[in-house]
C-alpha positions as YAML, in Angstrom:
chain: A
units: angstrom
residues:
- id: 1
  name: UNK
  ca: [10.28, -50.89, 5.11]
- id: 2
  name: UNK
  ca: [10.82, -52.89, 1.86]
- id: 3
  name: UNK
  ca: [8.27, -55.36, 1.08]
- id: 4
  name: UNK
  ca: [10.83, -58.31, 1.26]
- id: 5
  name: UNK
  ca: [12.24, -57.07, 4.72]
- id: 6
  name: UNK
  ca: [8.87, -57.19, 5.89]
- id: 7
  name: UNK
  ca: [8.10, -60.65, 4.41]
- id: 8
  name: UNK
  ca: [11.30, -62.16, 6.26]
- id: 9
  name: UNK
  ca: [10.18, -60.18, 9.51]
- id: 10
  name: UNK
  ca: [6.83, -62.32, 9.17]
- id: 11
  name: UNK
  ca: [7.48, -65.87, 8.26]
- id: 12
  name: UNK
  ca: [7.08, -65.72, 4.50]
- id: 13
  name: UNK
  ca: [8.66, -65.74, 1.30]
- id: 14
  name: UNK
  ca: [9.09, -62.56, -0.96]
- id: 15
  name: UNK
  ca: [7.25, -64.53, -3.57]
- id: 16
  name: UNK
  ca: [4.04, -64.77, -1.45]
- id: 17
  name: UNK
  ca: [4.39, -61.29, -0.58]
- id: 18
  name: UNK
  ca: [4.43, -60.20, -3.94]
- id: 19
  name: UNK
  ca: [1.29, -62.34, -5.00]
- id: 20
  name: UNK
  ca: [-0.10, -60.75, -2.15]
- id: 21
  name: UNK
  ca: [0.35, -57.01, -3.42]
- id: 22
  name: UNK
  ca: [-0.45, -58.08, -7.18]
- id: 23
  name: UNK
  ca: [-3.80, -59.45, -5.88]
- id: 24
  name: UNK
  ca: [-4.42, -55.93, -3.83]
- id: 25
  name: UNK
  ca: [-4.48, -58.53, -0.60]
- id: 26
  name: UNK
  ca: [-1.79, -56.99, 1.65]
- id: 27
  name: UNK
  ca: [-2.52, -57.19, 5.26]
- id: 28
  name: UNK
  ca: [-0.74, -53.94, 5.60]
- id: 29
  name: UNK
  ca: [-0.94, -50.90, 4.24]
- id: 30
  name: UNK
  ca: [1.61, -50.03, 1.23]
- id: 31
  name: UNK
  ca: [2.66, -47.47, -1.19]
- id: 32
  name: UNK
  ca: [4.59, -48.16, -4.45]
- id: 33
  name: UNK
  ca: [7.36, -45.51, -5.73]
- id: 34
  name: UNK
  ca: [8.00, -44.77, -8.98]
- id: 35
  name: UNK
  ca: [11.13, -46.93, -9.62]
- id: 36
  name: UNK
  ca: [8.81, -49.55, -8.45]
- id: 37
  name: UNK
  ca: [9.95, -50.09, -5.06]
- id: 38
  name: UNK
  ca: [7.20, -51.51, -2.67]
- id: 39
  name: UNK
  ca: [7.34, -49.48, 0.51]
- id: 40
  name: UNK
  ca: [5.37, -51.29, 3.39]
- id: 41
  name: UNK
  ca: [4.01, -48.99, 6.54]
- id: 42
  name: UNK
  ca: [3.39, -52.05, 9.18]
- id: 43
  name: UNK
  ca: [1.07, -51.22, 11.93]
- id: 44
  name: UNK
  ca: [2.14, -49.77, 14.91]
- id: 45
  name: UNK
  ca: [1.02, -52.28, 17.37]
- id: 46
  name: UNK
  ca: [2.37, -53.48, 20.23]
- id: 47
  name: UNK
  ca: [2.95, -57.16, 19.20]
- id: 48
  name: UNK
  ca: [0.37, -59.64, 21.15]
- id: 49
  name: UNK
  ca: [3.24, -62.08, 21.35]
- id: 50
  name: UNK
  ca: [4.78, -64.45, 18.89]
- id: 51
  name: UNK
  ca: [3.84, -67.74, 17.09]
- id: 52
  name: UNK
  ca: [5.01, -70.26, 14.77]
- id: 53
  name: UNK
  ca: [3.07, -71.79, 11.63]
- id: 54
  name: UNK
  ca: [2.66, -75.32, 10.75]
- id: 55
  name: UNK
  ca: [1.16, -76.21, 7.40]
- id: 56
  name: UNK
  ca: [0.98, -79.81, 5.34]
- id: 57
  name: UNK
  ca: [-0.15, -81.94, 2.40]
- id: 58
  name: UNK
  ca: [-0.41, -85.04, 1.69]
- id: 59
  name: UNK
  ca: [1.06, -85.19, -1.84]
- id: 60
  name: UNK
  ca: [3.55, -83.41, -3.66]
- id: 61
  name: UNK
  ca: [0.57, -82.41, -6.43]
- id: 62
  name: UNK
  ca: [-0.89, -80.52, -3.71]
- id: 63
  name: UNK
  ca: [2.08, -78.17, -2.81]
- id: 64
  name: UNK
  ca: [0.29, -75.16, -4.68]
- id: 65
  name: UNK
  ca: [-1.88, -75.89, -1.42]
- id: 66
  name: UNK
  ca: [0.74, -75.75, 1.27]
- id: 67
  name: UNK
  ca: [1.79, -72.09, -0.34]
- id: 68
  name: UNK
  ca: [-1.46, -70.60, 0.34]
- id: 69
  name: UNK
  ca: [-2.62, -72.35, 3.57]
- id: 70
  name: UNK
  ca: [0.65, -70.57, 4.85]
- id: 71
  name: UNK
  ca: [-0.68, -67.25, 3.31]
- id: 72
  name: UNK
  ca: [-4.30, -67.58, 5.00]
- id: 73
  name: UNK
  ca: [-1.90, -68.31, 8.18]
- id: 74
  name: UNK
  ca: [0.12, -65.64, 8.56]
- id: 75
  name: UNK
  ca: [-2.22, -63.41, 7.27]
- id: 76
  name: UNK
  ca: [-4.44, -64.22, 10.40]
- id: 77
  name: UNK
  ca: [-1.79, -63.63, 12.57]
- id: 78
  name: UNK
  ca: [-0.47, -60.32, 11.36]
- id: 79
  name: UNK
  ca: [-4.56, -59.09, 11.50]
- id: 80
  name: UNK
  ca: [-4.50, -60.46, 15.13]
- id: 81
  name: UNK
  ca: [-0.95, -58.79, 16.20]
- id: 82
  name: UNK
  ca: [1.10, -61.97, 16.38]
- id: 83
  name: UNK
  ca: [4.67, -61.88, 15.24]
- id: 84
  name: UNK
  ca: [5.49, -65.14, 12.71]
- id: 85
  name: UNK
  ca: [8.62, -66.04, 15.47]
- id: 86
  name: UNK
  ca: [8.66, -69.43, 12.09]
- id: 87
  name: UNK
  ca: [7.08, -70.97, 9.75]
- id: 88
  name: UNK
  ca: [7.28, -74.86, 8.76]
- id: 89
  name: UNK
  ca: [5.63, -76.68, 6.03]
- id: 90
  name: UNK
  ca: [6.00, -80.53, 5.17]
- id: 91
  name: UNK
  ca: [4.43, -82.46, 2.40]
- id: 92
  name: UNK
  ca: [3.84, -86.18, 3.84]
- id: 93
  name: UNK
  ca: [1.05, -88.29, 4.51]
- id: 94
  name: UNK
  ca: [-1.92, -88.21, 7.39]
- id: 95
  name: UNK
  ca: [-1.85, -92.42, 8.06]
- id: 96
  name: UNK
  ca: [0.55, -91.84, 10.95]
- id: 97
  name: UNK
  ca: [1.49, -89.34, 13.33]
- id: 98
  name: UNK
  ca: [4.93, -89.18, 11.96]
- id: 99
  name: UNK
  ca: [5.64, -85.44, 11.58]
- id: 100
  name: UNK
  ca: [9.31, -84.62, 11.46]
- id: 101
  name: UNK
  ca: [9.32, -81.13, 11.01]
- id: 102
  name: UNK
  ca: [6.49, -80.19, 13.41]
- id: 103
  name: UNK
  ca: [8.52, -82.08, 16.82]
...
């Protein structure tokens, strides 16, 4: 499958996936073809069951943050046979428990 299928299929934006390959830190194995197509062989396990990612900062200045605490997340899942089902990530501050995005 085409690395950005497989990105939707797990939560994540083509952009992340692609940082991913360039850094050699693909959580699945891969093969590029000439015309520079990334081809990605997923594993062929039986999913464990599916989950859904919740990442935050508390400033905008820290969103480089949010991109890769999303990264380390679904990364962790995909090792552990989870299916990203979604993925949410909010930039706002920890002095309350006001999280919009996570009810």
């Amino acid at each position: 499958m085409k690395l950005s299928d497989w990105a939707k299929q797990q939560g994540i934006t083509y952009k992340t996936a692609w940082r991913w390959f360039k850094a050699g830190r693909l959580p699945v194995p891969y093969t590029q073809l000439p015309t520079g197509t990334i081809l990605v062989q997923p594993p062929q396990v039986t999913p464990v069951g599916s989950v859904a990612l919740y990442a935050r900062v508390s400033s905008a200045d820290q969103k480089p943050d949010l991109e890769r605490q999303l990264g380390r997340l679904t990364e962790q899942a995909v090792q552990q046979g989870f299916v990203v089902s979604r993925s949410v990530s909010e930039i706002g501050s920890g002095l309350n428990g006001h999280r919009p995005k996570l009810l």
